[in-house]
Each structure stands twice: as C-alpha cells, then as structure tokens.
C-alpha positions in Angstrom: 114.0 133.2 138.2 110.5 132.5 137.4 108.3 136.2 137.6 105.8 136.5 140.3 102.2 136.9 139.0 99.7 139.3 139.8 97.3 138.6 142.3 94.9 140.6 140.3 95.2 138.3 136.8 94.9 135.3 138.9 91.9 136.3 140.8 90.8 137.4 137.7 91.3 134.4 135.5 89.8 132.0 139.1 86.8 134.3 138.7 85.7 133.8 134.5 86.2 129.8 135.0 84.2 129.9 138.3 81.5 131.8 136.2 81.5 129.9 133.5 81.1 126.4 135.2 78.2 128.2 137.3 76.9 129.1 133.8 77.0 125.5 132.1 75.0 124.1 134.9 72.6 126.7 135.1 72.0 126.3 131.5 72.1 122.8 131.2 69.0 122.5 134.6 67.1 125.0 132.9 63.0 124.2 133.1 61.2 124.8 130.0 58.3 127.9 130.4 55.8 125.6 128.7 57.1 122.2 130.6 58.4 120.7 127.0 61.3 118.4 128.2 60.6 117.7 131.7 61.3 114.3 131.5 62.6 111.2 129.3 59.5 110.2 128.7 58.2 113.2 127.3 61.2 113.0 124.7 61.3 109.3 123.9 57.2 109.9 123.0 58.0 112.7 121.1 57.8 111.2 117.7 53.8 110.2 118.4 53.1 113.4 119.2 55.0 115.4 116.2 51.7 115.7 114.1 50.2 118.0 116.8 53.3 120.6 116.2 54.8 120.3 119.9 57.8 118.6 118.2 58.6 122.0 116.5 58.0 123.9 119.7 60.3 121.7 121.2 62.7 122.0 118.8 62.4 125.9 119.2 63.1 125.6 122.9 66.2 123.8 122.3 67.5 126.2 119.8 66.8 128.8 122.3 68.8 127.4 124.8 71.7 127.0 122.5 71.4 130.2 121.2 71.8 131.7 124.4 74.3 129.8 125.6 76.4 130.7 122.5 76.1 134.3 123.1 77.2 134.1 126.9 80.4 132.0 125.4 81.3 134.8 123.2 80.9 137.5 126.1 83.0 135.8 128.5 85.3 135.1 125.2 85.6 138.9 125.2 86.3 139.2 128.7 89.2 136.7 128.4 90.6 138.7 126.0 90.4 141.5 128.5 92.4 139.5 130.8 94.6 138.8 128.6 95.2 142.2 127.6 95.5 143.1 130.9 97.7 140.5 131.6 100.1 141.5 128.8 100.4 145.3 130.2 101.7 144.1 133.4 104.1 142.0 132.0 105.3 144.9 130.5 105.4 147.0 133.4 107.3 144.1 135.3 110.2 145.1 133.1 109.8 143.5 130.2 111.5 145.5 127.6 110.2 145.3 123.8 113.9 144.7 122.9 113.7 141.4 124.5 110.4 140.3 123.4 112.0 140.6 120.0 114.7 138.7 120.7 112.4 136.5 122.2 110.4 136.5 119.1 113.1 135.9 116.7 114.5 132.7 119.0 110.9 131.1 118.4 110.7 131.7 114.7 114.8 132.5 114.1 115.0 134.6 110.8 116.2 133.9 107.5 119.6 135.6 106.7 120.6 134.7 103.5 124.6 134.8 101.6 124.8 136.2 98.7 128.2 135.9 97.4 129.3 138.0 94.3 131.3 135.8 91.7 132.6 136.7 88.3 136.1 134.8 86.6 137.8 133.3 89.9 137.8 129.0 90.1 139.2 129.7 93.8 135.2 130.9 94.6 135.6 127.4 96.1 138.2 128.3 99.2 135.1 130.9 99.9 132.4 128.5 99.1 133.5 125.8 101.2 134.5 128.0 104.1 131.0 129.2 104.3 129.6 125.6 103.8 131.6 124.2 106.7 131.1 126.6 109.5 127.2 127.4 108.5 125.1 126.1 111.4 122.0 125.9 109.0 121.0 125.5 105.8 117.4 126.6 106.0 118.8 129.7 108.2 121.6 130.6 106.0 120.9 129.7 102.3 123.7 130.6 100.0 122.8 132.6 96.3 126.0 132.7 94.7 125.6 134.9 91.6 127.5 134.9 88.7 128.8 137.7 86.3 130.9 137.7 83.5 130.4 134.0 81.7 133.3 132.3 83.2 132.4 128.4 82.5 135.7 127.4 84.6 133.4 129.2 87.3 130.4 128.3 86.6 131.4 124.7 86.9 133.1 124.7 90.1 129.8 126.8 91.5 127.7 124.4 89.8 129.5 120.8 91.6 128.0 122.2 94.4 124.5 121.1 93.7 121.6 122.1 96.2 124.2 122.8 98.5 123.5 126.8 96.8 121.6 128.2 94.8 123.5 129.3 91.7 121.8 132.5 89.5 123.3 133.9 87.0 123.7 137.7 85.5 122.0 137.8 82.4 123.4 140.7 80.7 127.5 140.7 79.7 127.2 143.3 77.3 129.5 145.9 77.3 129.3 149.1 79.1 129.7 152.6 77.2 131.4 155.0 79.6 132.9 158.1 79.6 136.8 158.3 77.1 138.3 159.0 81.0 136.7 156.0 82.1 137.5 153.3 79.6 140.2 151.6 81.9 137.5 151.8 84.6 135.1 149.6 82.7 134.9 146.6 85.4 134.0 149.2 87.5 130.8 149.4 85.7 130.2 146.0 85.1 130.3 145.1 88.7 127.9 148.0 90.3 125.6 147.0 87.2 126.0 142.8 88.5 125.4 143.9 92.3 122.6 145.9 91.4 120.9 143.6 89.7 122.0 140.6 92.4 120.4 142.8 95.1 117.1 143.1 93.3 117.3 139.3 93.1 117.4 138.8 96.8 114.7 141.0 98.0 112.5 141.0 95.0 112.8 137.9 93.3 113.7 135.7 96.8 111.5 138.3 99.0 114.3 138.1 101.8 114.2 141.1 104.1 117.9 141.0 104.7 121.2 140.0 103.5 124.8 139.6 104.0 126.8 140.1 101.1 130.4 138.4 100.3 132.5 138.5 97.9 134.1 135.8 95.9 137.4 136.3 97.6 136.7 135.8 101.0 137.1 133.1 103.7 134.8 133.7 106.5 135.4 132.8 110.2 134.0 130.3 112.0 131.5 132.5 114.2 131.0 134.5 111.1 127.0 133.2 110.9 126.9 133.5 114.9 128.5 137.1 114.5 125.2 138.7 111.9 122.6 136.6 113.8 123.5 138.5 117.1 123.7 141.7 115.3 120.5 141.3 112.7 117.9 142.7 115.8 119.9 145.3 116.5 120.9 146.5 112.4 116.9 146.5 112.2 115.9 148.2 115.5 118.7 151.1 115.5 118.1 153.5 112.7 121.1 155.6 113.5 122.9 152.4 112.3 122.8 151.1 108.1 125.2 148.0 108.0 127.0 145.3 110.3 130.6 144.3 108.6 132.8 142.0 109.6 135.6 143.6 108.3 138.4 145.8 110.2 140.3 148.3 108.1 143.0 148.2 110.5 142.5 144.9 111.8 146.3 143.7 110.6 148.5 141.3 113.0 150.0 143.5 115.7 147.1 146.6 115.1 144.3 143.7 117.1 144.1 142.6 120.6 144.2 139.2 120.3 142.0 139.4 123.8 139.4 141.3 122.7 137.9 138.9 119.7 134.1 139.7 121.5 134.7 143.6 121.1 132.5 145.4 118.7 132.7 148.7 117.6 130.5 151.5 116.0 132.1 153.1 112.7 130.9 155.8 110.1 133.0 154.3 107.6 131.3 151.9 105.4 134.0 148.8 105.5 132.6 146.2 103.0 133.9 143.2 102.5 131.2 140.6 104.5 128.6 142.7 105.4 124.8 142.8 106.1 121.9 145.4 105.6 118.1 145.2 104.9 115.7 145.3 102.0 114.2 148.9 103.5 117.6 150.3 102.7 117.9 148.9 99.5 114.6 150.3 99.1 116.1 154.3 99.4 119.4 153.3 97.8 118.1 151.7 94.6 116.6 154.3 92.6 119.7 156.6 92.9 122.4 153.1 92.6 125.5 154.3 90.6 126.4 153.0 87.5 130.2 152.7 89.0 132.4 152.8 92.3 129.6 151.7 94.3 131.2 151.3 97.4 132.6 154.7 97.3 129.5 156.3 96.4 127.7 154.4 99.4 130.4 156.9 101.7 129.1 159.9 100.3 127.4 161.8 103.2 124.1 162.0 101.3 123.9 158.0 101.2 125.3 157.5 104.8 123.2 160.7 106.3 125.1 160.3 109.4 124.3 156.5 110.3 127.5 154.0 111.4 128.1 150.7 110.9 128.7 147.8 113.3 132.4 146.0 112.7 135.0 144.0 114.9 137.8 143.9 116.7 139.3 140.9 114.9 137.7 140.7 111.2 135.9 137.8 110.5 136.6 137.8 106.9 139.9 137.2 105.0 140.6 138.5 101.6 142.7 136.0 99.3 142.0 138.0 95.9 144.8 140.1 94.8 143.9 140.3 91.7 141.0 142.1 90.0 139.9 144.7 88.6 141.3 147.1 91.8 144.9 145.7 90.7 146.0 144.5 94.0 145.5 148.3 95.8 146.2 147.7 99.4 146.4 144.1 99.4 150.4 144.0 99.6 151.2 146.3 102.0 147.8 145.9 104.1 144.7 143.0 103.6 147.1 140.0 103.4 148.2 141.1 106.7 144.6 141.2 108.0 144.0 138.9 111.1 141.3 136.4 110.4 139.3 135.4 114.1 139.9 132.0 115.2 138.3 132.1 118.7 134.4 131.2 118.4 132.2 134.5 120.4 128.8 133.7 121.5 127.4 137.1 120.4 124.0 135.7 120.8 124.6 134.9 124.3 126.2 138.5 124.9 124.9 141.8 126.1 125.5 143.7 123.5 123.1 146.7 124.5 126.7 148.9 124.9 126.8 149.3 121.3 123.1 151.7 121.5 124.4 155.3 120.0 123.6 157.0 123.3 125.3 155.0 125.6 128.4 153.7 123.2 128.7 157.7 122.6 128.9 158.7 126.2 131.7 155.9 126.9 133.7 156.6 124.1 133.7 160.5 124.4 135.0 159.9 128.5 137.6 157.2 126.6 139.0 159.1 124.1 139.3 162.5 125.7 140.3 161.6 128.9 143.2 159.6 127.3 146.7 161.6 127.8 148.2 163.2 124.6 151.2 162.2 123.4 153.1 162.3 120.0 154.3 159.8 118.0 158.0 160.1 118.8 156.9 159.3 122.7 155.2 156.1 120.8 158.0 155.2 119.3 160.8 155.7 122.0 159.3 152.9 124.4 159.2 155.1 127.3 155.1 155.2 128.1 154.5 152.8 131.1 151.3 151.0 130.7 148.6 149.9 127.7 147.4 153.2 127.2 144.9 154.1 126.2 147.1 157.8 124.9 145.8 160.0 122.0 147.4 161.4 119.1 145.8 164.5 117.9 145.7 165.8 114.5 144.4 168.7 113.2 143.8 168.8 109.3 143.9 166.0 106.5 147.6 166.4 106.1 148.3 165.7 109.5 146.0 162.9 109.8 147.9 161.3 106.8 151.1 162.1 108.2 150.3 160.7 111.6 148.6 158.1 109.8 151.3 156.6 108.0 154.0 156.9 110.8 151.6 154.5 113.0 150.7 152.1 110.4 147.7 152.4 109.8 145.9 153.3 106.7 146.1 156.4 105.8 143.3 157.2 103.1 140.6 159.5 103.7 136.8 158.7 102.4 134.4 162.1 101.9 136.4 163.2 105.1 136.0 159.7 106.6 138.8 158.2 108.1 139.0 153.9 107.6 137.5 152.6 111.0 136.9 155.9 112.3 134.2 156.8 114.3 133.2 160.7 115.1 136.5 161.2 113.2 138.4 158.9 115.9 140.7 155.8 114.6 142.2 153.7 117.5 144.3 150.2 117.4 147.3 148.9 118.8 150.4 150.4 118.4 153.7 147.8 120.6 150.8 146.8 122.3 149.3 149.8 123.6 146.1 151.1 123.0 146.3 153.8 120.5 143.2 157.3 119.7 144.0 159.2 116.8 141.9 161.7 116.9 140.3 165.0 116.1 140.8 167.9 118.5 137.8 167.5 121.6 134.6 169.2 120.5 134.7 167.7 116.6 131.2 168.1 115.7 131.3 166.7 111.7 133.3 165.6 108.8 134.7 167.7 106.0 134.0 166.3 102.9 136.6 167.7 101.3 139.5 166.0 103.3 139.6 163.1 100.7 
C-alpha cells in the first residue's frame, strides 16, 4: 500500500514552484532604471550607438539581471533541500526503519559477495567447482577466487579448464614450515593457516571486497547456498553481537534434521566452518594476531569470539566429500558423510528474518528451552513420551555432557567449553523424531574454558 503524504511537504513543495514561476516572470518583465531595453528597436540599433558607450551600459544591465536571478535560484535551491530534508524525517517517522532502507539500499545496488574456495592437492575441486558454477545466480554478484596451495599441476589444470569462469591465484610460497619436534606430524597444519592467511589478505587487500564466503575444496554447496548468505550479509554486518553466517550444522546428520524446517535458522557460539562468510572489519582485528596453525580452533578461543555467535541452519547447505587430508578422516565416518545436504530452495531474501536479533531470539529460546519438561535419556529411548517434544536433557559438568552426548548421537566434543551447535551452552536436534534440549542447568550465565 502506497504511504499517504504529508499535507505539509506538499503544500510545501506547491508553494517553492508557485514562487518560482512568480519569480521568472517578474524577472524576465523587469524595466530597466535608465530605460536601456525598452523596446526592439532600441536593441536592433544598438550596434550604431556602441561608440557612445550605452552598448556597455547595456550589457551591464543584462548581467545584472542574470546575476540576480542566479542568486534567487540558489536560495530557493537551498530551500528545496530543506524540503527535502524535511521530507526525509517524516518518512522516517512514518515507520520507516533504517533496517529496511538498507535492505532497500542493497536491492538497488546488490553487493558483491565473493567465493573464495581453498584448494591444495584434490582433482575432485571440480564436484565443488561445478556445484558452485551451476546453482550461482550471478557471476558479477558471486565471482569465484579459487586459490591454490601446495603445487599440485593435476589441480592446477582442472582449476585452470575453467577459464574466466574463476579467477584462479595461486600461493606463492611452498616452502617448508619449521615447527616445534612435537609438531612435526602437524606440519599441514601450518601450511594451511599460512595459505588461508595469505588468501584472506588477497580478498580484501588485493581484490578490496568487503566480505567473503569462504569454501573449502571439498564441499558441494546447495542450491539456495548464494540465496542463503545474500539474506544473511545485512544482517552479519548490522549485528555486532554476531561474527560469521555458516552454512554448516554439526549435528545436521539424517534423522538429527527436520526435514520440515529447511527455512529455520539458528544463532550458535560455536564457530562451525565449513561454507562460511564474514567481513574484511573482522579480518581486520583477527589478522595481526592469525595463528601460525589450527586456525579454526584458535578462532573458538574466547578471546577471538569475545562472546559473539554465528548464524547456521537447520539443514546444512554444504556437503563434505573429502575424507582425506591432513585431519585423516576425524569425524567423517562416523559423522559428515551422514550430514544432510538441503534440497528444498528457501527464499531467505523474501523472509522475515528479524527473529534471529540477540534480544528477541534470546527471550524465545530461554521460554523454549526452560519450559521444556525434563526427562532422561532412558525415557528417550523407551518410546513412551507422547508428542514431538520439545523435552530437555540436563547435564551438569563436561563428563556428563559427553556421556549424554554420545548416548543421543550427537557429537560429543567440547570446544574452549563450547559445545558443537550449542548456543548459551544448549544443543538441540531430533532424537525418533522429537525435538530434543540438551542443556545446561537454568540460570547458565558462561562457558568454562576448561571443559575441552
């Protein structure tokens, strides 16, 4: 429905084009004080009478009158502006939030997110590659940097058939990296914080992007994977209690999802990985200190996170094929191959997702969680709770958070005190189809680092 205007700004704006009309004709009928240019004939004898010095008189008068109709332009210029200003405030009192105006703003001149994807040794880069090239709405929107580590030619090749499809940059330095006699088997380790480090200084140095969502060369995207970070990208750079979107789900295994719930997003304090997007003022404040290995764990350290969440799904929207590498499989067996990859195309642009804003996501999900019945594990298993839940499992220390943990299914690892998915300490999933809190006692107020 079109917004009513002000009678005010339109009496307003009838008013300076009534004046200025009055103005031009005024100006335009306006007698000379000496009686130069009172008629045609006056100006078409003009040239016979130039030796006696009226032409210059003449020509003074007319430069008058232009120079004061010039300054009366740039007044009622000014008072445009006025009504314009004016006009702007009421628009803003009429309800119009500077959320939306951004949102507005970014739909005019839509953003450039950039894909960086991080590729060393693996030929099957191309499952990933083509994946993101054939559910990418845009080029110029989503321009793919793919950038290589390690000297793999077998890689660089396939990267390389790509053509301007990408753009395909490469690591310059291989050399070895000395590290500590403990850490020799941990060498890759190195290598690969020292190739993202130097990838990220590529993207929002080199390319000046002020934002970027970073995959690895192991991943298959799904296809609302672009649609899912543009929807999010306002709301990563408006919220500072929040430091990364990932479209990754710890838990998000076949059986722990609700295949129903594909739009449902979900505020986390652990730092997922695996697809995810943040912005150049973060890389800012995380560069100097960068690690020279285990990056991704160091990025859970309290003093990196400093309390802020992330953004991830429901229902990933990446898919990890890599087994192998330099993590030797960890997890993928008995967890990520498991992982369910979306299918169903969400319109998170088209959605409210205002319910996601700290204050309001906190006050639903305290009234969720704690007003959820508690029950054990065994009354889980038995079968004999009617209904989809939601029921909480409470556990009390990282022992019984492991336990509990692991006789649910769900992973059972624990990250500077940082559960996998958890949020204020809280992990929930299915469990037969009921909808499962495993959580903290009511009133948990921080993590304990040392529960890892």
């Amino acid at each position: 429905m079109p917004r009513k205007r002000s009678p005010l700004i339109i009496c307003g704006a009838f008013i300076f084009v009534a004046w200025n009309a009055i103005l031009i004709f005024v100006l335009m009928r306006r007698p000379s004080t000496q009686g130069a240019l009172d008629s045609p004939d006056e100006l078409g004898n003009m040239g016979d009478r130039a030796g006696g010095g009226q032409f210059g008189n003449i020509m003074n008068k007319v430069m008058h009158v232009a120079n004061a109709f010039e300054a009366e332009i740039e007044s009622q210029k000014k008072i445009l502006l006025q009504i314009q200003s004016h006009w702007s405030v009421w628009e803003n009192k009429g309800g119009v939030t500077s959320a939306k105006s951004k949102s507005q703003a970014e739909h005019l001149a839509p953003v450039v997110i950039p894909i960086l994807v991080i590729a060393c040794n693996r030929v099957t880069v191309k499952r990933c590659l083509d994946k993101l090239i054939e559910h990418r709405p845009s080029a110029e929107l989503y321009p793919i940097i793919v950038s290589q580590d390690c000297g793999h030619a077998e890689t660089s090749d396939v990267i390389a058939s790509y053509g301007s499809q990408l753009t395909h940059i490469k690591q310059p330095d291989l050399s070895d990296i000395s590290v500590p006699p403990q850490h020799k088997k941990f060498q890759g380790y190195y290598k690969i914080s020292r190739h993202y480090r130097w990838a990220f200084n590529q993207v929002f140095n080199t390319f000046s992007y002020s934002s970027v969502v970073v995959v690895e060369d192991d991943l298959e995207v799904a296809p609302d994977f672009f649609e899912y970070f543009r929807a999010l990208h306002p709301i990563l750079k408006s919220d500072p209690t929040l430091w990364c979107v990932s479209a990754w789900n710890d838990n998000g295994r076949e059986g722990f999802v609700d295949p129903g719930k594909a739009s449902l997003l979900y505020r986390t304090d652990f730092f997922p990985g695996l697809g995810w997007m943040f912005t150049k003022d973060l890389w800012a404040e995380i560069e100097p200190k960068w690690p020279a290995s285990f990056w991704d764990d160091w990025m859970r350290h309290p003093s990196q996170r400093r309390d802020r969440s992330c953004i991830r799904p429901e229902i990933s929207r990446t898919l990890t094929f890599g087994r192998k590498g330099v993590s030797l499989g960890q997890f993928y067996d008995k967890y990520l191959r498991f992982i369910k990859l979306n299918t169903e195309f969400v319109p998170f642009t088209k959605m409210d997702l205002s319910y996601l804003e700290k204050k309001k996501y906190d006050e639903s999900f305290e009234k969720e969680v704690y007003g959820a019945p508690v029950v054990t594990v065994e009354d889980l298993q038995s079968g004999k709770l009617t209904g989809s839940g939601p029921f909480r499992v409470q556990y009390s220390s990282p022992d019984s958070f492991k336990t509990l943990a692991r006789n649910l299914g769900v992973m059972d690892d624990l990250k500077s005190g940082v559960p996998r998915a958890g949020y204020r300490g809280v992990v929930h999933f299915l469990f037969r189809g009921k909808r499962v809190y495993l959580a903290p006692p009511a009133g948990w107020s921080q993590y304990d680092p040392s529960w890892s």
